[in-house]
Backbone as JSON Lines, residues from 0, in Angstrom:
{"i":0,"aa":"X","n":[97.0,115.63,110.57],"ca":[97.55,114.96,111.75],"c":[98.88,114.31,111.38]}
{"i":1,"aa":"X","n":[100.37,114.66,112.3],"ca":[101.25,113.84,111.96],"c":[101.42,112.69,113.33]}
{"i":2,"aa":"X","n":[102.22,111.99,112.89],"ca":[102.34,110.73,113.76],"c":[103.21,111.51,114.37]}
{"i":3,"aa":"X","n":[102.98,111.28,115.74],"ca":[104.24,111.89,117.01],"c":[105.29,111.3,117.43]}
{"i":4,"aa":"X","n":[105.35,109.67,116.36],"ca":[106.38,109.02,116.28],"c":[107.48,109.58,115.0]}
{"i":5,"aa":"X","n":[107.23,110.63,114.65],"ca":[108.18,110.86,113.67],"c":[109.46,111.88,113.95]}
{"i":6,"aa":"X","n":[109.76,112.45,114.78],"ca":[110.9,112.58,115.29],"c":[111.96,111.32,115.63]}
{"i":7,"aa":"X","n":[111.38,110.73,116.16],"ca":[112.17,109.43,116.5],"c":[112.48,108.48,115.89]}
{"i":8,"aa":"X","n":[111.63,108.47,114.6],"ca":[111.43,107.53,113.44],"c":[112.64,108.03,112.45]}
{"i":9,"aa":"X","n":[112.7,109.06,112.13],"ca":[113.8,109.61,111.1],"c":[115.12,109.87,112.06]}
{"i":10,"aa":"X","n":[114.93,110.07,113.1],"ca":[116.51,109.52,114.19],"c":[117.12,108.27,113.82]}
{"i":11,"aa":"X","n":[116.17,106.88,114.06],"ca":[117.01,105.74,113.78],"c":[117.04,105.33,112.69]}
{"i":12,"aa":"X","n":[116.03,105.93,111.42],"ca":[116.51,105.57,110.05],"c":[117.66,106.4,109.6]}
{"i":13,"aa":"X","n":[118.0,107.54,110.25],"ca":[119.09,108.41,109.26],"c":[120.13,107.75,110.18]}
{"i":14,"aa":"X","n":[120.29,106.88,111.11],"ca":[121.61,106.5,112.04],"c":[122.17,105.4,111.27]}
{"i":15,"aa":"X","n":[120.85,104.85,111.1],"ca":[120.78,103.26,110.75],"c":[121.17,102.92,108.72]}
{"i":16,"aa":"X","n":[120.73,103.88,108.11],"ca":[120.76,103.59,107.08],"c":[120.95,104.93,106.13]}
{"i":17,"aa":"X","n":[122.16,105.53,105.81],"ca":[123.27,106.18,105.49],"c":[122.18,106.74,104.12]}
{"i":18,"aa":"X","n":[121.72,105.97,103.08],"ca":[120.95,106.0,102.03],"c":[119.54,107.02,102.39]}
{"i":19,"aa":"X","n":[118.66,106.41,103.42],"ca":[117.84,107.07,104.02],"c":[117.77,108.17,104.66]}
{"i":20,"aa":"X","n":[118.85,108.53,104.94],"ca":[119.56,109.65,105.94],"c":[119.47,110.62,104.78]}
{"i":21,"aa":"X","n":[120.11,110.47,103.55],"ca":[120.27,111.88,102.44],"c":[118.84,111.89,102.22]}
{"i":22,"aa":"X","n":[118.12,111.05,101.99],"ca":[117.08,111.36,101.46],"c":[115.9,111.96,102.54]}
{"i":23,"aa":"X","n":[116.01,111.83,103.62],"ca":[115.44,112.14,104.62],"c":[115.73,114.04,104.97]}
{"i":24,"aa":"X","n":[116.74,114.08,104.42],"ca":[117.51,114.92,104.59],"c":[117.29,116.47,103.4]}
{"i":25,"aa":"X","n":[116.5,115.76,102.34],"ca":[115.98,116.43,101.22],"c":[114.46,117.01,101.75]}
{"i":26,"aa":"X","n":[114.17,116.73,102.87],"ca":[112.63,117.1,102.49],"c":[112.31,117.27,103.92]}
{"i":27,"aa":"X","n":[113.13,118.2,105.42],"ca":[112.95,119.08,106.55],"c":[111.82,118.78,106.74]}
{"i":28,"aa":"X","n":[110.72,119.42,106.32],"ca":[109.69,120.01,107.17],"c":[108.41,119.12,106.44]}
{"i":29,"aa":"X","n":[108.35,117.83,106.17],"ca":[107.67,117.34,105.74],"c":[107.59,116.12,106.15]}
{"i":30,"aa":"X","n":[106.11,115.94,106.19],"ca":[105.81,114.56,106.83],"c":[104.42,113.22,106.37]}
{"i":31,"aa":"X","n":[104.51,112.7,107.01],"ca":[103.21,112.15,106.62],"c":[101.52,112.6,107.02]}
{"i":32,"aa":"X","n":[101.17,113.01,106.3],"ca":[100.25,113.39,106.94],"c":[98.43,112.61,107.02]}
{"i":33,"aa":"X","n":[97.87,112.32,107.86],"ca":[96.36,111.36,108.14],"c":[95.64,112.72,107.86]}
{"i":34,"aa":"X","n":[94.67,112.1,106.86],"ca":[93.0,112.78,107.17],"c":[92.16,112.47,108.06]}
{"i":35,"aa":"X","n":[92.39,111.37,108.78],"ca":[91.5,110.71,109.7],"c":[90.16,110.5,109.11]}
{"i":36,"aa":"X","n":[90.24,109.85,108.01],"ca":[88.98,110.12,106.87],"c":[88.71,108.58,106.77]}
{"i":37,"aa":"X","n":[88.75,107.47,107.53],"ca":[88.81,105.66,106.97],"c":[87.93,105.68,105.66]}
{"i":38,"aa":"X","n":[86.95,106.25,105.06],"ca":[86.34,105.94,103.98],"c":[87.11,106.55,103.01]}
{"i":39,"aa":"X","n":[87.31,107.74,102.99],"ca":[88.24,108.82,101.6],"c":[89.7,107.87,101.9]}
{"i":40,"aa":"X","n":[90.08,107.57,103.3],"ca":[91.39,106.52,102.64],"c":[91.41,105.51,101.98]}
{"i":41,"aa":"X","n":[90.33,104.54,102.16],"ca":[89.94,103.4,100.85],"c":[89.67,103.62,100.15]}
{"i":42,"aa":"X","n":[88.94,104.8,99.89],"ca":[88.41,105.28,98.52],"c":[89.68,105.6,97.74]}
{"i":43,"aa":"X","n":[90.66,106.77,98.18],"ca":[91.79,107.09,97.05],"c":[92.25,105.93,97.01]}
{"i":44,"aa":"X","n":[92.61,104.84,98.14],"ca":[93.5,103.95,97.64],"c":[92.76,103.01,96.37]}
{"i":45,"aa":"X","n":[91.74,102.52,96.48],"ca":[91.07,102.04,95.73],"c":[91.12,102.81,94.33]}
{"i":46,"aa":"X","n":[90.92,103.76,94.04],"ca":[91.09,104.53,93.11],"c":[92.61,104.6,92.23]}
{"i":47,"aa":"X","n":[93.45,104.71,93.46],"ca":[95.28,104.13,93.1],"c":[95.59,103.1,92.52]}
{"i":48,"aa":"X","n":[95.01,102.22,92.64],"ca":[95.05,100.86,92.68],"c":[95.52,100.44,90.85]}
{"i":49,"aa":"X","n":[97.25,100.43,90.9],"ca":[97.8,100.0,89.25],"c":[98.03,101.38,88.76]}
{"i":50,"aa":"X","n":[97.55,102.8,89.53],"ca":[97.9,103.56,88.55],"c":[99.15,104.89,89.32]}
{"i":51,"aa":"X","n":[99.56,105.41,88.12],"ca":[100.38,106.65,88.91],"c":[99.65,107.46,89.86]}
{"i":52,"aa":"X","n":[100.3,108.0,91.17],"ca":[100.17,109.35,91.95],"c":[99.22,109.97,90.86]}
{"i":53,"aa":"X","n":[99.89,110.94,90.03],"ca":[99.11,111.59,89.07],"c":[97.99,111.66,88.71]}
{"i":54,"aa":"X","n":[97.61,110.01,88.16],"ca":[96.45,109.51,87.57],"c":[95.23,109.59,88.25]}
{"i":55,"aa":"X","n":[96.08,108.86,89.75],"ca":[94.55,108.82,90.54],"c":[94.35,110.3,91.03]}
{"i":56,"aa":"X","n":[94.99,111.46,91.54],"ca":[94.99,113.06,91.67],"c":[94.06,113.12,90.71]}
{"i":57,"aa":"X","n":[93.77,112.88,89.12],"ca":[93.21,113.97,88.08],"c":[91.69,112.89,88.41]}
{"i":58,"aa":"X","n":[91.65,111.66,88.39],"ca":[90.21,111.19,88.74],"c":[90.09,111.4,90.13]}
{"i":59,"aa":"X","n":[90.29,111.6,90.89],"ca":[90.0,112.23,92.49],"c":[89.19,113.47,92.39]}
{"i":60,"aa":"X","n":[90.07,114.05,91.71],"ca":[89.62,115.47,91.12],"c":[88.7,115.68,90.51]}
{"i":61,"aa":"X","n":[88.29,114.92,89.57],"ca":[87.21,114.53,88.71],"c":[85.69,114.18,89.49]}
{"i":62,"aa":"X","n":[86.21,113.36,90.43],"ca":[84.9,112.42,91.33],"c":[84.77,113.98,92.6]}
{"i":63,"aa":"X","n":[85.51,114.42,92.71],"ca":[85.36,115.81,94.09],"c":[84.27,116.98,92.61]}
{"i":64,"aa":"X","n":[84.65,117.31,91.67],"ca":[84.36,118.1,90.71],"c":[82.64,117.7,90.24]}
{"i":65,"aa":"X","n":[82.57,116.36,90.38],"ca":[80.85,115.42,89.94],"c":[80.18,115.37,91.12]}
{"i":66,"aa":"X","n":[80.62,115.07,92.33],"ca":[80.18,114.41,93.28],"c":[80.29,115.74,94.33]}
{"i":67,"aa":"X","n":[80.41,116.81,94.17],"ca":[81.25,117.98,95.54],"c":[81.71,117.16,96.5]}
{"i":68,"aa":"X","n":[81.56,116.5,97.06],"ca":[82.59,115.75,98.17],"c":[82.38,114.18,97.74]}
{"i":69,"aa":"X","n":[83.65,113.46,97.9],"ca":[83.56,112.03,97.81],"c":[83.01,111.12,99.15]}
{"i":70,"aa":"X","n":[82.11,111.34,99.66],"ca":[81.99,110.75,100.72],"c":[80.88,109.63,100.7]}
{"i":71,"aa":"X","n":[80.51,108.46,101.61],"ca":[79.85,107.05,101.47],"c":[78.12,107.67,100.37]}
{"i":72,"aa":"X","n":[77.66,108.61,101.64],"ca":[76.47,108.7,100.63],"c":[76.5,108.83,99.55]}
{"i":73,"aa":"X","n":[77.26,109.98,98.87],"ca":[77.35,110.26,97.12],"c":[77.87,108.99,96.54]}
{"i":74,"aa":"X","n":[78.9,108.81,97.15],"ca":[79.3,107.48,95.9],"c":[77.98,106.14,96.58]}
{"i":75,"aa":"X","n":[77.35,106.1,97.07],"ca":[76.37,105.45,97.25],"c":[75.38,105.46,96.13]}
{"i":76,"aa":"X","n":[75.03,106.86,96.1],"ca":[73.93,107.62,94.92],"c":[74.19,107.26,94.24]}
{"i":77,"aa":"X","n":[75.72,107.45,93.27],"ca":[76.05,108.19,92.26],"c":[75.92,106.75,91.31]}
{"i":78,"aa":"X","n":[75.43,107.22,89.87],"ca":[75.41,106.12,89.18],"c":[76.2,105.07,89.07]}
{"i":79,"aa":"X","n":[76.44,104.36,88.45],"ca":[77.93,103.54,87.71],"c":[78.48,104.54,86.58]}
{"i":80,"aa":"X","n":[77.23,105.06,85.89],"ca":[77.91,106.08,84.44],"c":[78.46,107.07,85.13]}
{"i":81,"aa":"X","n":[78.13,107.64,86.41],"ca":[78.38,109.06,86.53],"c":[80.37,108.43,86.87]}
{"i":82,"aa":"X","n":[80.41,107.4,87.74],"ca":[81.78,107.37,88.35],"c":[82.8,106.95,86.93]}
{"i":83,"aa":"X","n":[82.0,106.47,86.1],"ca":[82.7,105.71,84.86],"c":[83.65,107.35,84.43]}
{"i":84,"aa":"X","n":[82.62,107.73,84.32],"ca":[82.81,109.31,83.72],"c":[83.95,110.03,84.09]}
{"i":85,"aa":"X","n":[83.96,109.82,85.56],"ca":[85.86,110.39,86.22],"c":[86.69,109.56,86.06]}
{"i":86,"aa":"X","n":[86.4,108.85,84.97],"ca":[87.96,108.03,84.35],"c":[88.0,107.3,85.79]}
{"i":87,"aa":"X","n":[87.1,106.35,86.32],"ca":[87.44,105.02,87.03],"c":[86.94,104.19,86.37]}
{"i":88,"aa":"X","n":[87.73,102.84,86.25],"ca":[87.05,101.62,85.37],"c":[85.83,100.98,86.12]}
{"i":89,"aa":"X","n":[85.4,100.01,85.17],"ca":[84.21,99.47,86.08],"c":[84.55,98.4,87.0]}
{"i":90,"aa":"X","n":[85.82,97.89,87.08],"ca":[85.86,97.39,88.36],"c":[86.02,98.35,89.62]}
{"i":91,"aa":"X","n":[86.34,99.31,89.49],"ca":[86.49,100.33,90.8],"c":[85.56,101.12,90.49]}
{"i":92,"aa":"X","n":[84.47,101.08,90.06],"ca":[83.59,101.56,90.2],"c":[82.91,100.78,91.42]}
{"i":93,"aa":"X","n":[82.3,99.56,90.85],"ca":[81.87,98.5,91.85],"c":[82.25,98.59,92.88]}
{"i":94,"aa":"X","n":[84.2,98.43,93.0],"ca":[84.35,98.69,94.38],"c":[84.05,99.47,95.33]}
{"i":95,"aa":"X","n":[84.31,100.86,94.61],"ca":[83.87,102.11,95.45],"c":[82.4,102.12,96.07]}
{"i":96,"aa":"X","n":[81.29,101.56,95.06],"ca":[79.87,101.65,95.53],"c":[80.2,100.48,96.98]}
{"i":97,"aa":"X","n":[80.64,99.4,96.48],"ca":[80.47,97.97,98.07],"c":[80.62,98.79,98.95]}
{"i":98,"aa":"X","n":[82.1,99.68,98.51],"ca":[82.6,100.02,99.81],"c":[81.93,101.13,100.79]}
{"i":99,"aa":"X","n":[81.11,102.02,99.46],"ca":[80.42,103.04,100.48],"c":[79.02,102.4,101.1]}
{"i":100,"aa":"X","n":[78.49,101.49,100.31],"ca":[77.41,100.54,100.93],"c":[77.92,99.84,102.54]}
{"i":101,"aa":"X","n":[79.47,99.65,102.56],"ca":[79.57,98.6,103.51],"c":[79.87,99.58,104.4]}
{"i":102,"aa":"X","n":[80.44,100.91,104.51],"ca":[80.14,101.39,105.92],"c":[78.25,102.12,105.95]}
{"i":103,"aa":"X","n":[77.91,102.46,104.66],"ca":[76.64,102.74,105.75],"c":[76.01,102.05,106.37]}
{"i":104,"aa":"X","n":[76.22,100.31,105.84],"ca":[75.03,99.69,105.97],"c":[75.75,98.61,107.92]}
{"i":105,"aa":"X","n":[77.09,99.29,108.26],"ca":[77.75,99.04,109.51],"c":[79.05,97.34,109.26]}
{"i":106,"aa":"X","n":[78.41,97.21,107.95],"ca":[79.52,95.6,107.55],"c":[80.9,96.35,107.82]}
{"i":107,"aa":"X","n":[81.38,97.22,107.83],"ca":[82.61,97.94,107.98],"c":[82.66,99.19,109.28]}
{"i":108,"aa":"X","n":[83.44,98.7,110.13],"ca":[83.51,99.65,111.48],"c":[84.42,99.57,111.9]}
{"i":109,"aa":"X","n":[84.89,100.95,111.24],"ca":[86.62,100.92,112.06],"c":[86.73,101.87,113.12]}
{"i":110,"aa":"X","n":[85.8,101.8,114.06],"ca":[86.05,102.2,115.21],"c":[86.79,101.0,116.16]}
{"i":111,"aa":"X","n":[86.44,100.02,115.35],"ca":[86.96,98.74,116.24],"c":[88.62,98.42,115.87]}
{"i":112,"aa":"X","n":[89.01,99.0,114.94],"ca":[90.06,98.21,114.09],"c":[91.35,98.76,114.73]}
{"i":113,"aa":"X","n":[91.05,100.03,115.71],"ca":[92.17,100.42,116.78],"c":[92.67,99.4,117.6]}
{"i":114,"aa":"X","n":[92.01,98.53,117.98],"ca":[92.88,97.81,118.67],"c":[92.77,96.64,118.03]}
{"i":115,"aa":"X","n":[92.87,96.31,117.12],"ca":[93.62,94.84,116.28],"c":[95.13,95.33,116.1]}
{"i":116,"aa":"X","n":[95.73,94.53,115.81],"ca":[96.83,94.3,114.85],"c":[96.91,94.44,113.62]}
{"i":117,"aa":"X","n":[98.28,94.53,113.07],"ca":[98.35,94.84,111.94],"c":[97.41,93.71,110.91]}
{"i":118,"aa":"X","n":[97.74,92.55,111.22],"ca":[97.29,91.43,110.14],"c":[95.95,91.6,110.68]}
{"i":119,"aa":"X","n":[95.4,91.59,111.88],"ca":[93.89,91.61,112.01],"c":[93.35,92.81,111.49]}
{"i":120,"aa":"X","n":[93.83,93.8,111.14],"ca":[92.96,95.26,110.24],"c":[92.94,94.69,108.79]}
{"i":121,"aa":"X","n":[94.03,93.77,108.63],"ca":[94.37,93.94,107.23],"c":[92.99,92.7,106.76]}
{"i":122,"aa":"X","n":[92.89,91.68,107.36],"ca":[91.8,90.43,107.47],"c":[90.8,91.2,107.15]}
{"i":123,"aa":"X","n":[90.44,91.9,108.2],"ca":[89.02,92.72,108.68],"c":[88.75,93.57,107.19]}
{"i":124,"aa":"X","n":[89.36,93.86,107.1],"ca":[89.31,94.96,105.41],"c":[89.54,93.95,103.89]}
{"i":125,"aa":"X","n":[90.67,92.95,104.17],"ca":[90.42,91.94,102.68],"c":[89.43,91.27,102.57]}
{"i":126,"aa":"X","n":[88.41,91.02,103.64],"ca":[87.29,90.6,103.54],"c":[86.2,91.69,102.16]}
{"i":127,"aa":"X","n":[86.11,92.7,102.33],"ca":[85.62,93.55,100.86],"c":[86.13,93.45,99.92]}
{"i":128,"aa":"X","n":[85.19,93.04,98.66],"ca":[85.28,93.3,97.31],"c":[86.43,94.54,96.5]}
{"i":129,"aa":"X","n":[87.47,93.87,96.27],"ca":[88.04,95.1,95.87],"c":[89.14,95.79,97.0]}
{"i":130,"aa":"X","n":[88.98,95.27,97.92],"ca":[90.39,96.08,98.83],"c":[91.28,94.36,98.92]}
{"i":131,"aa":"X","n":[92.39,94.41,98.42],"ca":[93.19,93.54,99.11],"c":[95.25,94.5,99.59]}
{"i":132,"aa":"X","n":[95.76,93.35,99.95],"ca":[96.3,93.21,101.03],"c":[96.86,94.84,100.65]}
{"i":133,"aa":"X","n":[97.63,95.0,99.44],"ca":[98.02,96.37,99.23],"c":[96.99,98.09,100.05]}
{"i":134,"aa":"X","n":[95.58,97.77,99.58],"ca":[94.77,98.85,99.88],"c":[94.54,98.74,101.5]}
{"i":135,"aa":"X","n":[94.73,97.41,101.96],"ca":[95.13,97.24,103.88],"c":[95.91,97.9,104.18]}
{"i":136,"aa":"X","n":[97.43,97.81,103.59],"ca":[98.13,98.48,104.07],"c":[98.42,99.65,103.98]}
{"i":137,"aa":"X","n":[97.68,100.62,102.93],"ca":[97.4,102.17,103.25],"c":[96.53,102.17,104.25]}
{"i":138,"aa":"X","n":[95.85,101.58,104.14],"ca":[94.68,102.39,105.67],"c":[95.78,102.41,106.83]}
{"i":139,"aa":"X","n":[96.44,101.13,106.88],"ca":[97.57,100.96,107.71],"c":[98.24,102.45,108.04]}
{"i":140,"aa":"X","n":[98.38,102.63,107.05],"ca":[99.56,103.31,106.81],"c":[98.91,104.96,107.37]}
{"i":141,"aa":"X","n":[98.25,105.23,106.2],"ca":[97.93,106.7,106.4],"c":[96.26,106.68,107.48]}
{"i":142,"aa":"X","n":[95.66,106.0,107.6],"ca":[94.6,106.4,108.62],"c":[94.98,106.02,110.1]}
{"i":143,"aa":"X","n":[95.2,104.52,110.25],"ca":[95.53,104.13,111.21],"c":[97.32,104.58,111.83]}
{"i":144,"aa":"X","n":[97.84,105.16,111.25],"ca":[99.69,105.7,111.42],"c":[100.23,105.06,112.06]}
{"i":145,"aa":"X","n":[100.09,103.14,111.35],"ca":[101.3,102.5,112.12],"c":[102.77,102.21,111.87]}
{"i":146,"aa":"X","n":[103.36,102.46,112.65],"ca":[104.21,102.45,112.32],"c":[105.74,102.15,110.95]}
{"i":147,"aa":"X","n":[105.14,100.43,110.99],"ca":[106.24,99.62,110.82],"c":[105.41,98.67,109.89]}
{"i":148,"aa":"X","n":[105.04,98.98,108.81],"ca":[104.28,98.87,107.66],"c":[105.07,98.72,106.34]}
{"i":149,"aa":"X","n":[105.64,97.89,105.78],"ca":[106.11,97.54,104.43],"c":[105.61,97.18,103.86]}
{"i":150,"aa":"X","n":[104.98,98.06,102.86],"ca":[104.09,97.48,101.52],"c":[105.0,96.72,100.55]}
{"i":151,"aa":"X","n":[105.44,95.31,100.12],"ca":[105.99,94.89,99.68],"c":[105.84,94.52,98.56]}
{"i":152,"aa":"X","n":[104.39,94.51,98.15],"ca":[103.35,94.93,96.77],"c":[103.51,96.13,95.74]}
{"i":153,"aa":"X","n":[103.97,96.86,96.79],"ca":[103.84,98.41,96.22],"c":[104.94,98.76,95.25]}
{"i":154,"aa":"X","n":[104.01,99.77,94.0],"ca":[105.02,99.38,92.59],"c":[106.28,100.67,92.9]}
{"i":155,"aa":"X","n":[105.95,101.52,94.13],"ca":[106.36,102.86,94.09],"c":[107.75,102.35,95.01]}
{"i":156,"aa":"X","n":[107.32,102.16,95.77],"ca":[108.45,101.24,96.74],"c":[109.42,100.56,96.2]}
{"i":157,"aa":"X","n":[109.04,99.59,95.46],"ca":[110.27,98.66,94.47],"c":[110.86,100.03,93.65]}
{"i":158,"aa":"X","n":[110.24,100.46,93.19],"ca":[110.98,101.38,91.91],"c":[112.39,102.04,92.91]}
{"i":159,"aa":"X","n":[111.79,102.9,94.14],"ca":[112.24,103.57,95.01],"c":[113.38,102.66,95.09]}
{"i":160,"aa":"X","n":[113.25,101.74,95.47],"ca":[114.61,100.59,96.44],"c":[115.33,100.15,95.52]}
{"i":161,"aa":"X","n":[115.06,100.08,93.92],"ca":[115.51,99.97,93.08],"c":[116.51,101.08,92.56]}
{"i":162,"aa":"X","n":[115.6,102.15,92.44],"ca":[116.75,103.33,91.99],"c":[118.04,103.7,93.43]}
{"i":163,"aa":"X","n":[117.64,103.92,94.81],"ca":[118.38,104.34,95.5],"c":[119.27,102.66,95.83]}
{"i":164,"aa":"X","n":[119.04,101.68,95.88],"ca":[119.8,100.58,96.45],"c":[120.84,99.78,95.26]}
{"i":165,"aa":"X","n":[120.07,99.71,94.11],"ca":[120.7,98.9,92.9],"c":[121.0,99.95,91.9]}
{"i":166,"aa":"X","n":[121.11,100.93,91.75],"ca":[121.61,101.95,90.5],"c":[120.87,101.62,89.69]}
{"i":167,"aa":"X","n":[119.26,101.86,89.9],"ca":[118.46,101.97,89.2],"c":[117.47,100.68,88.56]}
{"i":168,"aa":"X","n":[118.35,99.35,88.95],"ca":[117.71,97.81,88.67],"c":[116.89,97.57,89.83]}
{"i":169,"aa":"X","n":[116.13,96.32,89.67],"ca":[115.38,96.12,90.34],"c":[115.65,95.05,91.1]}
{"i":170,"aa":"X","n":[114.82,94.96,92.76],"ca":[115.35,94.19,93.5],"c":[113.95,93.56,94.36]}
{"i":171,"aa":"X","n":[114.12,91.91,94.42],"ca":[112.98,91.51,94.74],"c":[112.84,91.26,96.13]}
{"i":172,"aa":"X","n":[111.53,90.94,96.59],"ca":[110.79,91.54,97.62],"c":[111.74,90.66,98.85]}
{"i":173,"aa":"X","n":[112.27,89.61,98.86],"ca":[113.19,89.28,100.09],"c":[114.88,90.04,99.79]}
{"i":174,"aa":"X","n":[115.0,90.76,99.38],"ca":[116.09,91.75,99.08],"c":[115.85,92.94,99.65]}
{"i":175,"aa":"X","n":[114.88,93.31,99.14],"ca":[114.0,94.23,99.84],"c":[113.39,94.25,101.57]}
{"i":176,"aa":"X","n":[113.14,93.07,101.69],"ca":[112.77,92.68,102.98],"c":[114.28,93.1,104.0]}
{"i":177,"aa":"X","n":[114.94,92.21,103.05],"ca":[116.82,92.4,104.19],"c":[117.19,93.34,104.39]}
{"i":178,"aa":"X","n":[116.95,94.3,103.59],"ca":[117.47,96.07,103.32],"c":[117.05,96.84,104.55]}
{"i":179,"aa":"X","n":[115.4,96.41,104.53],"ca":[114.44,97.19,105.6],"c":[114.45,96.57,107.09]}
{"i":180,"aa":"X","n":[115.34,95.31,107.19],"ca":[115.34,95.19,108.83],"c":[115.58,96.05,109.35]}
{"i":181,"aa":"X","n":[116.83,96.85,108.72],"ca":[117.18,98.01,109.78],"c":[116.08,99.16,110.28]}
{"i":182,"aa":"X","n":[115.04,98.86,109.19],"ca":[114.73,100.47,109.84],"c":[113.5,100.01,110.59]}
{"i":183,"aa":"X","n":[113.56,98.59,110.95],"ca":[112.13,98.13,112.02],"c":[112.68,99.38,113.16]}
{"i":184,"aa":"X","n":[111.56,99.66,114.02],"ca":[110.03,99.55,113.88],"c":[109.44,100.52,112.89]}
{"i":185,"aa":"X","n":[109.92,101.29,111.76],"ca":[109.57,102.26,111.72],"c":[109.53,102.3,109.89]}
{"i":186,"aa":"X","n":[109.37,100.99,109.89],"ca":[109.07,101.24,108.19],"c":[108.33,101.9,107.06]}
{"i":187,"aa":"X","n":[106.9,102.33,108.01],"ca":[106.42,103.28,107.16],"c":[106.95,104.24,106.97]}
{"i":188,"aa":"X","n":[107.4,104.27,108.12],"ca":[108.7,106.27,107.65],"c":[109.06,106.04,106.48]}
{"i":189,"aa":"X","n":[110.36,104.91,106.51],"ca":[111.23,104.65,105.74],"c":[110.4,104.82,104.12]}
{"i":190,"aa":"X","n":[109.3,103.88,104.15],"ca":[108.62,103.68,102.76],"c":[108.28,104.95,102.4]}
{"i":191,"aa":"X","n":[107.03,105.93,103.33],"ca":[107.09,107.29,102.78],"c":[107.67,107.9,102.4]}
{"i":192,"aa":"X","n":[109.33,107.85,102.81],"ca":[110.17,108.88,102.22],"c":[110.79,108.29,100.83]}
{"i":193,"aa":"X","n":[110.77,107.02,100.78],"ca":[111.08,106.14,99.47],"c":[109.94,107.04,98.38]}
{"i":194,"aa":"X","n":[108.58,106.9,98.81],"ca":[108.08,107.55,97.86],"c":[107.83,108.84,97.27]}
{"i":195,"aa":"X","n":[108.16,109.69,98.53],"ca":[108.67,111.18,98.43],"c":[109.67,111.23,97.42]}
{"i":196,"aa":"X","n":[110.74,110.31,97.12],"ca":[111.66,110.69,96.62],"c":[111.41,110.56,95.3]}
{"i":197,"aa":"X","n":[110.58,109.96,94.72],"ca":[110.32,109.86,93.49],"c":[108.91,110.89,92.98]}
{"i":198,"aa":"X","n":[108.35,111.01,93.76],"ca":[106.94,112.0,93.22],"c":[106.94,113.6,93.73]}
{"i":199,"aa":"X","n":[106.98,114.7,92.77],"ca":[106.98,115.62,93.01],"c":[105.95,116.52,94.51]}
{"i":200,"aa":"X","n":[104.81,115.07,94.71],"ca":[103.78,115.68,95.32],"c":[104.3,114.58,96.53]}
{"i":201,"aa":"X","n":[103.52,114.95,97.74],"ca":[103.68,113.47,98.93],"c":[102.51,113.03,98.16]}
{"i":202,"aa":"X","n":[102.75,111.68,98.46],"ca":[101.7,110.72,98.7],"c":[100.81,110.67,99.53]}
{"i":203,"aa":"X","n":[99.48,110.98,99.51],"ca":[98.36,111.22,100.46],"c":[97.35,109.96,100.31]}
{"i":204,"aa":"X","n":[96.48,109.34,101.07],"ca":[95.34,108.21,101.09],"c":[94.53,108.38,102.16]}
């Protein structure tokens, strides 16, 4: 599923911000794309969580390879040794089990979380063990496809705004903040393609 706001989204970032425009400009026919999956999106993000694109791909891979599908029941089942085993530590191990416990058991229902707000999805979800504000704002991002989402946490993002804005130094998060007024409402665009530009693969959650 792509957001049907993305025609319009890469209109006023390539008008608005000259930087974004080339880079937008590298990668045509590509977009963001939703699984419409709310559990497999906390789950990879949770799984992401401190490490490279890469890293979490080869334990994803690992937990799909042990488990045939990652979904609430199996990681429900599945031991602590078995998840240890796909190279997740034991704090995301834990997490992953709460989290598949907390939608079967209904503590987690994001059928409702369509009509909150951004900060009220993000509440509704930092309430679990193990998801904070960062792993909110992927669900944000890639399940829920809102818009205008700046992960300001995010290590991929700084690097990004760092290499394309400062010649490669780094720039902190109200620098960062000033950069991205322009491309309100539509900052997740903006951020996805920040991270496109650095990882051979898109970024998926």
């Amino acid at each position: 599923m792509t957001p049907d706001y993305w025609p319009q989204a890469i209109a006023h970032l390539g008008a608005h911000d000259p930087v974004l425009g080339r880079i937008i400009e590298g990668y045509p026919n590509e977009t963001l794309q939703s699984r419409d999956d709310p559990f497999g999106t906390l789950a990879r993000a949770i799984t992401g969580q401190q490490i490279s694109v890469a890293a979490a791909q080869a334990v994803w891979h690992r937990m799909e390879g042990t488990l045939g599908t990652v979904e609430t029941g199996r990681v429900a089942s599945a031991t602590a040794e078995t998840l240890l085993s796909c190279g997740l530590s034991r704090a995301k191990t834990r997490y992953l089990k709460d989290l598949a416990r907390s939608f079967l058991d209904g503590s987690l229902d994001p059928e409702g979380w369509t009509a909150l707000d951004d900060d009220g999805v993000i509440a509704e979800l930092t309430r679990i063990i193990g998801i904070g504000r960062w792993t909110a704002e992927m669900f944000l991002i890639f399940t829920l496809m809102r818009s205008d989402v700046l992960p300001l946490g995010d290590v991929g993002l700084q690097r990004a705004m760092g290499t394309h804005y400062q010649g490669g130094g780094k720039l902190g998060s109200a620098e960062i903040e000033s950069i991205a007024e322009s491309w309100r409402p539509w900052r997740s665009v903006a951020t996805w393609y920040l991270w496109r530009s650095l990882d051979p693969l898109p970024v998926e959650y």
